[in-house]
DSSP file (Angstrom, degrees, kcal/mol; ACC not computed):
  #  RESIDUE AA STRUCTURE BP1 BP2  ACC     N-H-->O    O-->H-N    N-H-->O    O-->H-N    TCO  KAPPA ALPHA  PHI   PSI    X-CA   Y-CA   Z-CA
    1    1 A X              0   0    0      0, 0.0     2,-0.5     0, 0.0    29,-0.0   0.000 360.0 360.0 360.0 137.6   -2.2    4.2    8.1
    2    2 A X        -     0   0    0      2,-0.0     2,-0.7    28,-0.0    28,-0.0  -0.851 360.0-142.1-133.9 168.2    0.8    2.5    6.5
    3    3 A X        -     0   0    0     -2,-0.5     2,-0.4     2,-0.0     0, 0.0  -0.814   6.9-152.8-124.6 151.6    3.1    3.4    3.9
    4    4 A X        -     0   0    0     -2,-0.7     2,-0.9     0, 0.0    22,-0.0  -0.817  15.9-130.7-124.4 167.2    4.7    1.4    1.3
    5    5 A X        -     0   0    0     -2,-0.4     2,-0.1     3,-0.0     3,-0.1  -0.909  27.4-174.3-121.0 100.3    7.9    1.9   -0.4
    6    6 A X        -     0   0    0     -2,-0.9     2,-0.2     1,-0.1     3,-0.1  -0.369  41.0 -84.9-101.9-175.1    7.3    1.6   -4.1
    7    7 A X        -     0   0    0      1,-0.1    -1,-0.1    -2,-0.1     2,-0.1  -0.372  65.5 -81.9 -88.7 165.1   10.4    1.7   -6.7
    8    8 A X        -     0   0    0     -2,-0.2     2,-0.3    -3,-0.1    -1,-0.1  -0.516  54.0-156.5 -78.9 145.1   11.4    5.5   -7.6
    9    9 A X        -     0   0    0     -2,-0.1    -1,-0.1     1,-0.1     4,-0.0  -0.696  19.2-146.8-115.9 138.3    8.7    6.7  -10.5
   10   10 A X  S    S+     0   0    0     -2,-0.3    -1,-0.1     2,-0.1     2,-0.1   0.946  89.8  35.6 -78.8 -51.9    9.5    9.7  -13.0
   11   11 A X  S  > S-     0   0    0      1,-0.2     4,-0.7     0, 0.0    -2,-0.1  -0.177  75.7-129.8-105.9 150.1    5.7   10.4  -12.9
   12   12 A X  H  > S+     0   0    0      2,-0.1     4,-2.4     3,-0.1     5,-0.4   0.688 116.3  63.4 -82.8 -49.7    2.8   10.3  -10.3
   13   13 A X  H  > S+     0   0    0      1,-0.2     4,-1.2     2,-0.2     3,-0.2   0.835 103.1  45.7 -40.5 -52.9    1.2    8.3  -13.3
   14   14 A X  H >> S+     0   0    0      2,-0.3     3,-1.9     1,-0.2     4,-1.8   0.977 109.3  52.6 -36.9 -71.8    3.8    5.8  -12.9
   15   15 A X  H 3X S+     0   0    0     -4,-0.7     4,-2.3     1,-0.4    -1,-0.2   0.715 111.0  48.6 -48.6 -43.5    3.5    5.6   -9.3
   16   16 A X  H 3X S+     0   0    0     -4,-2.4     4,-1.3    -3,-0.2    -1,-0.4   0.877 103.8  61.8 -66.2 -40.0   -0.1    5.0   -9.7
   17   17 A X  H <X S+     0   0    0     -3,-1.9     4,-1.9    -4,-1.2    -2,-0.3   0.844 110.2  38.6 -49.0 -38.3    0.5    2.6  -12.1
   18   18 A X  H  X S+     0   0    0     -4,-1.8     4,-0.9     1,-0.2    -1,-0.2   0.977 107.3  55.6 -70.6 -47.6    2.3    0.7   -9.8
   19   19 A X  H  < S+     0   0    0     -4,-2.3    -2,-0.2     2,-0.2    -1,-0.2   0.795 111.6  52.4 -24.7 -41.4    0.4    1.1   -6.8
   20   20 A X  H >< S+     0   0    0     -4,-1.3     3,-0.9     1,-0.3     4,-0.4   0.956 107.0  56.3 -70.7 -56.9   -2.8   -0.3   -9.4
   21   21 A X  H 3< S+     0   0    0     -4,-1.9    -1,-0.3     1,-0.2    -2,-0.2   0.790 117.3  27.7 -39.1 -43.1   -0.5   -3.1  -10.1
   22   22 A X  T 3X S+     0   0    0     -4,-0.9     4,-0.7     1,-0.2    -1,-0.2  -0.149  85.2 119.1-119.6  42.9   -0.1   -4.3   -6.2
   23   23 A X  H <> S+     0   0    0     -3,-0.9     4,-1.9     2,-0.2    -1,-0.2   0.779  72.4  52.1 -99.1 -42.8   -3.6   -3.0   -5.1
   24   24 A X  H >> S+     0   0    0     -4,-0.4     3,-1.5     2,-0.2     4,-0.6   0.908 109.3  47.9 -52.3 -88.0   -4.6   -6.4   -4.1
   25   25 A X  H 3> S+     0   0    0      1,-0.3     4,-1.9     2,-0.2     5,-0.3   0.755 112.6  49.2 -21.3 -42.4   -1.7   -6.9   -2.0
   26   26 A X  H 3X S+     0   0    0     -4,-0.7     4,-1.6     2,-0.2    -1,-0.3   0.938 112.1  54.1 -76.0 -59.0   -2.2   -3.5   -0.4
   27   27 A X  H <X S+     0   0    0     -4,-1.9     4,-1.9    -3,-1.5    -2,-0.2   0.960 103.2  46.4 -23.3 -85.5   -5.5   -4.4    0.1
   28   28 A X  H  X S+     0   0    0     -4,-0.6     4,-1.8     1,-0.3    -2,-0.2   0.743 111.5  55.4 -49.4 -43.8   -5.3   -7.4    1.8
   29   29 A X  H  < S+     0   0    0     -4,-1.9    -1,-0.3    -5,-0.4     4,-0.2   0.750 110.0  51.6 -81.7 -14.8   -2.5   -5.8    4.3
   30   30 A X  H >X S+     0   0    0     -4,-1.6     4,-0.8    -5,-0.3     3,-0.6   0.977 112.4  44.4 -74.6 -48.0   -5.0   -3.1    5.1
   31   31 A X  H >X S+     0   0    0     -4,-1.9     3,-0.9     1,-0.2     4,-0.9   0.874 106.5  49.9 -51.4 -60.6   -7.4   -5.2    5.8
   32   32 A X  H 3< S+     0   0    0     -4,-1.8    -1,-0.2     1,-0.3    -2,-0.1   0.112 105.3  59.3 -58.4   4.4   -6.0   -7.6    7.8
   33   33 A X  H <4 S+     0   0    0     -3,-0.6    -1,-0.3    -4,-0.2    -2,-0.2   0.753 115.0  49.3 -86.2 -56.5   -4.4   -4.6   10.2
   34   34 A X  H << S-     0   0    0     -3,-0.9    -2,-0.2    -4,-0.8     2,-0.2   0.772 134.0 -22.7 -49.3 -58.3   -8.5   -3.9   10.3
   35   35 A X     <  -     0   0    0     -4,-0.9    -1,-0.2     3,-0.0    -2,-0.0  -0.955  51.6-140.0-163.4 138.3  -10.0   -7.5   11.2
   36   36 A X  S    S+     0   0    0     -2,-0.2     2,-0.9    -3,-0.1     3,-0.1   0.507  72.7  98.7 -95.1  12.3   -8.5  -11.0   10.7
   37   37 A X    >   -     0   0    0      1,-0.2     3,-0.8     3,-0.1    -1,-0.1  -0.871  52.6-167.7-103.2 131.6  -11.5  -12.7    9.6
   38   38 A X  G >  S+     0   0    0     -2,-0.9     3,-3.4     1,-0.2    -1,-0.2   0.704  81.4  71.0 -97.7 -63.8  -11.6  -12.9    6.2
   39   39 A X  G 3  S+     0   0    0      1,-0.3    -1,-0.2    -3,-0.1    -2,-0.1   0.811 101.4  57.0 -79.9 -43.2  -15.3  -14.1    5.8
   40   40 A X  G <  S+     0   0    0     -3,-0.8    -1,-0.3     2,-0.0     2,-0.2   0.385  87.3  94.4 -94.5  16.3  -16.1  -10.0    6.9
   41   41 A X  S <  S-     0   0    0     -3,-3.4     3,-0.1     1,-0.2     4,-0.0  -0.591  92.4 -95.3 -86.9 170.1  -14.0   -8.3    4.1
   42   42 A X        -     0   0    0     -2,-0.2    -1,-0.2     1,-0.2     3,-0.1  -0.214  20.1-133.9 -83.4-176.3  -15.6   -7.4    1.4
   43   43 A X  S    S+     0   0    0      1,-0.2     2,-0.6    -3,-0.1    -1,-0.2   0.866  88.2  72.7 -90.4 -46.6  -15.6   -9.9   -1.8
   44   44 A X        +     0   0    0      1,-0.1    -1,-0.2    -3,-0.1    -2,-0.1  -0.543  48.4 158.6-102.0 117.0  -14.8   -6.8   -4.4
   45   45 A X        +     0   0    0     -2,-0.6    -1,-0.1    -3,-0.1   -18,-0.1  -0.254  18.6 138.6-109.2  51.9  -11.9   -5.9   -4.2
   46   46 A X    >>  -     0   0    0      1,-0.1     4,-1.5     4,-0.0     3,-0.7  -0.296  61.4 -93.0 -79.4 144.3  -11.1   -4.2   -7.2
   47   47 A X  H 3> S+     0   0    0      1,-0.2     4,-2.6     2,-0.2     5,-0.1   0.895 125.8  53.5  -9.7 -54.6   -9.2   -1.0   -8.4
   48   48 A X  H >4 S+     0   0    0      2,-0.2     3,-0.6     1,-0.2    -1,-0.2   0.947 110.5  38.5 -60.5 -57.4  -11.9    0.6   -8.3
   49   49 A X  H X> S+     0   0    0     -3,-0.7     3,-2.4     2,-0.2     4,-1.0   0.828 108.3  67.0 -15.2 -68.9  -13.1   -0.2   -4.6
   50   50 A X  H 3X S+     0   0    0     -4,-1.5     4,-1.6     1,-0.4    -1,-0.2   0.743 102.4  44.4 -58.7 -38.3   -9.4    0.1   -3.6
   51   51 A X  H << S+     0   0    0     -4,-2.6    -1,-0.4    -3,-0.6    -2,-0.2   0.480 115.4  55.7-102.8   7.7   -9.5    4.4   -4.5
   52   52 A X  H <4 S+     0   0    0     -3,-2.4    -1,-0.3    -5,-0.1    -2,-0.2   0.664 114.2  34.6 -30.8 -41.2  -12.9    4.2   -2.6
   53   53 A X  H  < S+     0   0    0     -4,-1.0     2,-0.2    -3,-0.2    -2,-0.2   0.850 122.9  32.8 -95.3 -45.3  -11.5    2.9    0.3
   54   54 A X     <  -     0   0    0     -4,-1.6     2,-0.5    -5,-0.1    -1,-0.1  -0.816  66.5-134.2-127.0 142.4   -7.8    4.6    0.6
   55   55 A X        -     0   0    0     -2,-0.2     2,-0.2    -3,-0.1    -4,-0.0  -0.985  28.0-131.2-124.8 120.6   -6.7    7.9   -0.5
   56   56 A X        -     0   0    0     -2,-0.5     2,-0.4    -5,-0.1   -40,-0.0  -0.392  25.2-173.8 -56.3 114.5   -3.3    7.5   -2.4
   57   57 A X        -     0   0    0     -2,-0.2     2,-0.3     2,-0.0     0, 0.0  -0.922   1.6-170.9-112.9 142.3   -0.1   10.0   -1.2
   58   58 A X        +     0   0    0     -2,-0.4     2,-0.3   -42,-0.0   -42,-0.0  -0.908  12.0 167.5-146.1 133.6    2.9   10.1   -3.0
   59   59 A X        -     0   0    0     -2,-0.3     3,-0.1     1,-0.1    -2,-0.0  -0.976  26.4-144.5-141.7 155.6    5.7   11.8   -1.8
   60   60 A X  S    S+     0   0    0     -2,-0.3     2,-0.5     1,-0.2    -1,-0.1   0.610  75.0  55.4-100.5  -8.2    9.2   11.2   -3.4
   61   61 A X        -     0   0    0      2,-0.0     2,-0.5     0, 0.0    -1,-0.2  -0.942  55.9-174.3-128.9 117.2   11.5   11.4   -0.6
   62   62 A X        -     0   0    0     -2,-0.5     2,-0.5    -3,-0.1   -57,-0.0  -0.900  10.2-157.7-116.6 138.9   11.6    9.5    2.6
   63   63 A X        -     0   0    0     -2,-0.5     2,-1.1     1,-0.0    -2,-0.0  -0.887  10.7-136.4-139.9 138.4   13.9   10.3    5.2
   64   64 A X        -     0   0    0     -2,-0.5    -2,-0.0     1,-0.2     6,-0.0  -0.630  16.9-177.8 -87.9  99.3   15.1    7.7    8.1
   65   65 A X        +     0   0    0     -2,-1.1     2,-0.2     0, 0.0    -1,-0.2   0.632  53.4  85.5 -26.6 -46.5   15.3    9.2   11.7
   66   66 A X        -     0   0    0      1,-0.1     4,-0.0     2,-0.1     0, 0.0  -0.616  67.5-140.2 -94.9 153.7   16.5    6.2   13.6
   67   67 A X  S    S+     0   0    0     -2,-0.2    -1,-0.1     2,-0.1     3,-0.1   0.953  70.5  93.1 -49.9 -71.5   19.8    4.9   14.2
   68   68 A X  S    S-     0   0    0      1,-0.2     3,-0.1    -3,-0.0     2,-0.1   0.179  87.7 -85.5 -25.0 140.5   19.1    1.3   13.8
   69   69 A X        -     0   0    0      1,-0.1     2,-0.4     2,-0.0    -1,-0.2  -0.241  48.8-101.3 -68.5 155.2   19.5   -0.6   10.9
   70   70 A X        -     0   0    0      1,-0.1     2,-1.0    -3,-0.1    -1,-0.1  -0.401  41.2-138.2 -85.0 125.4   16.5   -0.6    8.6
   71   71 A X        -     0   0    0     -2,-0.4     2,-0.2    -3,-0.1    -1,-0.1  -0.680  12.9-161.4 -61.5  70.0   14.3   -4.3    9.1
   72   72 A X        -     0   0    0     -2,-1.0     2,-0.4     2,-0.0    -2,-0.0  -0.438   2.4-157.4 -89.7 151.8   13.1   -5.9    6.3
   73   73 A X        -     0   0    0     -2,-0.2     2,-0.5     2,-0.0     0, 0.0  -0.822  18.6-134.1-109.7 137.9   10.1   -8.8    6.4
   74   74 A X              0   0    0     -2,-0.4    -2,-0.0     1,-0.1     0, 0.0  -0.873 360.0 360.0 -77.8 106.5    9.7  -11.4    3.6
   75   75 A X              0   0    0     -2,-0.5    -1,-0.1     0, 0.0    -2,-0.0   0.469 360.0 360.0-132.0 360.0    5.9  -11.4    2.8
C-alpha cells in the first residue's frame, strides 16, 4: 500500500476532489509497484476503475517517527 500526501483539505469532499484530480498519477505508481510492463495494465483507467481498484483513506494527521530528515523524490 502507499500513501500520498495530498495538500491539507477542509472536507473529505475536497480531498477526494483532489485525489480525482491525480488519479492517473496514482494509478500509474500503483501499478508499476505491481508489474513494470505496461502492455499488462489495463487500458481504462478512469475514475471510475481507479475506486474499483483502490479503497481511498483519509486521515488528517500524519506523524513522523524517524529521526532523519524527511527525503523528497522529484517525479
Amino acid at each position: 500500500n502507499l500513501t500520498f500526501l495530498i495538500p491539507e483539505a477542509d472536507s473529505r469532499d475536497e480531498a477526494i476532489d483532489y485525489i480525482r484530480k491525480k488519479h492517473d498519477l496514482i494509478f500509474e505508481w500503483e501499478l508499476w509497484g505491481w508489474v513494470t510492463v505496461k502492455e499488462w495494465w489495463p487500458a481504462k483507467r478512469d475514475w471510475r476503475v481507479f475506486k474499483e481498484w483502490f479503497e481511498i483513506e483519509i486521515h488528517s494527521e500524519v506523524f513522523d517517527l524517524v529521526d532523519e530528515a524527511i527525503e523528497k523524490e522529484d517525479v
